[in-house]
C-alpha positions as CSV (number, residue, x, y, z in Angstrom):
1,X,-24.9,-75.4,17.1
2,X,-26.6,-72.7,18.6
3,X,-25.1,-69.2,17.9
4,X,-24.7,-66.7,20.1
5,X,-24.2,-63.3,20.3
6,X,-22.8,-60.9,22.5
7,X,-24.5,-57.2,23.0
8,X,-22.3,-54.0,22.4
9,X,-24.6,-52.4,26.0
10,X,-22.5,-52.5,29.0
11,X,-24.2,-53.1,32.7
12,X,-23.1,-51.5,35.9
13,X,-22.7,-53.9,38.9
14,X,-22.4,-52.5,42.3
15,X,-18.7,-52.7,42.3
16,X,-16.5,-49.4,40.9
17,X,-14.8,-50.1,37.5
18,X,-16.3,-53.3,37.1
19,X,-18.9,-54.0,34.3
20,X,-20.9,-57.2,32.1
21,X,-22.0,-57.4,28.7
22,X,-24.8,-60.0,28.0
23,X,-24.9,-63.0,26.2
24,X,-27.8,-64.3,23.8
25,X,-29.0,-66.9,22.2
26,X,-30.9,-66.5,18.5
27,X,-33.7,-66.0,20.6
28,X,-32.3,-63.2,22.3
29,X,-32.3,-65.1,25.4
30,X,-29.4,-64.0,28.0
31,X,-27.6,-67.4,28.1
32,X,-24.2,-66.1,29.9
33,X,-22.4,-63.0,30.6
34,X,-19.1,-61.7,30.2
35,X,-17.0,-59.2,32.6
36,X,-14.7,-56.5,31.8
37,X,-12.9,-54.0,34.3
38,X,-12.3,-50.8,33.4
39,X,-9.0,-48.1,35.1
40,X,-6.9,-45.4,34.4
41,X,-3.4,-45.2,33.2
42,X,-1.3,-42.6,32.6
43,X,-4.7,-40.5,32.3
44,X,-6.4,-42.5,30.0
45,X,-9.3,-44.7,30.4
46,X,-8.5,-48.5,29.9
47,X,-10.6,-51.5,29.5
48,X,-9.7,-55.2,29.7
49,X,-12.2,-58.4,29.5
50,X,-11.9,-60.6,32.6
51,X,-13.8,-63.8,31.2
52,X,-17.4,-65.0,31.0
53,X,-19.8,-66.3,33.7
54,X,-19.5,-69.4,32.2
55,X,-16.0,-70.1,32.9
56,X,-16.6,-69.3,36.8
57,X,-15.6,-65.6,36.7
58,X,-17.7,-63.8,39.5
59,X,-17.7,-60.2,40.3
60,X,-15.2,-60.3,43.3
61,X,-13.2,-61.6,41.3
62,X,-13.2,-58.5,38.6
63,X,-13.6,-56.3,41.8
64,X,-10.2,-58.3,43.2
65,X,-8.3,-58.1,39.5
66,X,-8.9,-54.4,39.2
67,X,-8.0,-53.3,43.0
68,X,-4.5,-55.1,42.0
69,X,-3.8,-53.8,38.5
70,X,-4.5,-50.4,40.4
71,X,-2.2,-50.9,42.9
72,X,0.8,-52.8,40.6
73,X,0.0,-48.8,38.3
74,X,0.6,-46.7,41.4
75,X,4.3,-48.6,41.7
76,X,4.9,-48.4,38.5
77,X,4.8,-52.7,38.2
78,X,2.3,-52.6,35.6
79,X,2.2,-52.0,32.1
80,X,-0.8,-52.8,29.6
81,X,-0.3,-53.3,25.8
82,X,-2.3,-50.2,25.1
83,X,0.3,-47.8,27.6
84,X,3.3,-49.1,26.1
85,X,5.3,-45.9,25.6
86,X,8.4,-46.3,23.2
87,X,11.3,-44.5,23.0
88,X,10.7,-43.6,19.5
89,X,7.3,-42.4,20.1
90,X,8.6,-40.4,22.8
91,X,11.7,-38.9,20.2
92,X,8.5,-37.8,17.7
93,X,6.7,-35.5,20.0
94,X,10.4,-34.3,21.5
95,X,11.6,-33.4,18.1
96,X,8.2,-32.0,17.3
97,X,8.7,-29.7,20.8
98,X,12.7,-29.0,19.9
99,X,11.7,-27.6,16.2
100,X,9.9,-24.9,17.7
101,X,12.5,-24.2,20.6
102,X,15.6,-25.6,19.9
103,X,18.2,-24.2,17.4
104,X,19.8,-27.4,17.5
105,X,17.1,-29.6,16.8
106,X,18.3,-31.0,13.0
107,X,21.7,-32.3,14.7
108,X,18.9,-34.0,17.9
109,X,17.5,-35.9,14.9
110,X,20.5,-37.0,13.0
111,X,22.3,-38.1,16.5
112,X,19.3,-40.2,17.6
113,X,19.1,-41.8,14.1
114,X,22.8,-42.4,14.0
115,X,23.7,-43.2,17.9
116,X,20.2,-44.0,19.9
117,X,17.9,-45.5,16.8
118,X,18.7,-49.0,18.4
119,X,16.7,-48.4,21.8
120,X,13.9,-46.9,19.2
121,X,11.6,-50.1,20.1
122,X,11.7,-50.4,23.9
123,X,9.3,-49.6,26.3
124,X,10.8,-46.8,28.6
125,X,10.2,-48.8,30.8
126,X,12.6,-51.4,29.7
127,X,15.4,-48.6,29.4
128,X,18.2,-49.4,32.0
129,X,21.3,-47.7,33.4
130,X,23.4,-50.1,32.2
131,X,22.6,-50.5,28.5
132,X,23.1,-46.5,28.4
133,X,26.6,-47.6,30.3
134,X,27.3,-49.7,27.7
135,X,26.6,-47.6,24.7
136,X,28.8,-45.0,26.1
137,X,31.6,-47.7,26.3
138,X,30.8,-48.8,22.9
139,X,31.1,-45.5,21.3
140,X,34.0,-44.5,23.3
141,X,35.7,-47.8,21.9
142,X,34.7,-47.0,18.4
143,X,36.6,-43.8,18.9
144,X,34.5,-41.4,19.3
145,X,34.9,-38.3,21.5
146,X,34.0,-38.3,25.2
147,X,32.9,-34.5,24.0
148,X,30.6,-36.4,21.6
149,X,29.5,-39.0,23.7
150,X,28.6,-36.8,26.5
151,X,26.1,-35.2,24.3
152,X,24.3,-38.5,22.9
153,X,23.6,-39.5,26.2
154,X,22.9,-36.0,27.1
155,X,20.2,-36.3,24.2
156,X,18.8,-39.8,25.6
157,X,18.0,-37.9,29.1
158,X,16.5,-34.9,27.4
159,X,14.0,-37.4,25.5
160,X,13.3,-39.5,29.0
161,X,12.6,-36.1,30.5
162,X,10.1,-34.9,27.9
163,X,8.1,-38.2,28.7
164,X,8.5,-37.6,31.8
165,X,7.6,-34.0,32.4
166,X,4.6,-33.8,30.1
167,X,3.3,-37.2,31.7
168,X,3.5,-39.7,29.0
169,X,4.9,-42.2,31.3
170,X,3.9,-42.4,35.2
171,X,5.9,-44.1,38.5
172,X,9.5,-43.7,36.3
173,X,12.9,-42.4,36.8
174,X,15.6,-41.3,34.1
175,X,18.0,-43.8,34.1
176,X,20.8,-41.5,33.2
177,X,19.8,-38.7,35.0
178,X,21.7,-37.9,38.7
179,X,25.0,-39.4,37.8
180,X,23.2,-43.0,37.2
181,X,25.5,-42.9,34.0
182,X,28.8,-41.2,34.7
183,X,29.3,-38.9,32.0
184,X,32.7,-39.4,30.1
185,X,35.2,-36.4,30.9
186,X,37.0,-34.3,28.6
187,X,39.7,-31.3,28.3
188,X,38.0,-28.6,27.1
189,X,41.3,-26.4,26.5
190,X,42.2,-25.7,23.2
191,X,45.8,-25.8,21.8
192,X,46.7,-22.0,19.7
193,X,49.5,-21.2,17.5
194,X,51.0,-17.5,17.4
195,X,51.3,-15.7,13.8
196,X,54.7,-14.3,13.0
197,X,54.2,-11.1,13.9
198,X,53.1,-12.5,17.5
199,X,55.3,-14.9,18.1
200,X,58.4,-12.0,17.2
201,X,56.2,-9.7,19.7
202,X,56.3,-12.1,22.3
203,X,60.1,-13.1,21.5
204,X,61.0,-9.0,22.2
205,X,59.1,-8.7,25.3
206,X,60.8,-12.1,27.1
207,X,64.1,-10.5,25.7
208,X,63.1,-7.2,27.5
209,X,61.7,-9.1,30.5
210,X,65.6,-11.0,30.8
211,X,67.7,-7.5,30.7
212,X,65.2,-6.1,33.6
């Protein structure tokens, strides 16, 4: 069986992003060639390998398959194993940012390993309204605060916003963000007690109050 081998140089062909790599024999005989495209994503250079010559891949084809992976990136349709962004790779550069400018940035950590740890392994892209919905039902269920839930999900939108403001995902909107996920409401008044001494003050001045 013959072997062959393919060569590490790749050759331009007269279309825009799409390239070959040559095939030899033991002979170093060119015996077929194989095509890759190469685009950007999320501003960084990609490659993919379209097939060989041999299996009847031509270059309008490759010129075809890249125009359309273009076009499925500017509508966000398109995601490549190498761009997959995940919510926990996201939280590691947000914490990183919040150490240095947020005072709060040790209870971020501990509430997205206690409340948000199980979205850790989607793509953002897989993030939806409703399984932030139903987390907020969950821990509101599990009797937890609406104070306390309002600020894990208020977390989760900070982190989507840090990938989406410093461009670490394209062609995406927070799914929480612009009342997507209605944020649970609370009474934010406190109940006080009087000491003795105020409670007698106050006591004197509704008697004084009365006589007038």
């Amino acid at each position: 069986m013959a072997t062959l081998k393919t060569l590490n140089k790749k050759i331009s062909t007269k279309y825009e992003g799409v390239f070959y790599k040559e095939i030899v024999n033991e002979n170093n005989k060119v015996v077929d060639k194989i095509f890759l495209i190469r685009y950007r994503e999320n501003y960084t250079d990609k490659q993919m390998t379209v097939g060989k010559f041999s299996e009847g891949i031509r270059l309008e084809f490759c010129k075809a398959k890249r125009i359309d992976i273009l076009n499925k990136i500017r509508h966000g349709e398109f995601v490549s194993k190498q761009s997959k962004v995940t919510f926990y790779e996201v939280f590691k550069k947000y914490i990183q940012w919040a150490e240095h400018n947020k005072k709060t940035w040790k209870q971020d950590a501990n509430s997205f390993e206690f409340h948000l740890s199980e979205f850790k392994n989607y793509d953002l892209r897989q993030l939806k309204s409703e399984m932030f919905e139903k987390l907020k039902q969950k821990k509101l269920t599990d009797g937890y605060k609406p104070r306390t839930v309002q600020l894990i999900l208020g977390l989760a939108r900070q982190i989507i916003n840090y990938a989406i403001n410093n461009e670490l995902i394209l062609n995406y909107t927070n799914p929480i963000s612009k009342g997507k996920v209605k944020m649970p409401k609370f009474d934010n008044k406190q109940i006080g007690f009087l000491t003795k001494d105020q409670a007698k003050e106050l006591l004197e001045r509704l008697k004084s109050k009365k006589h007038r």
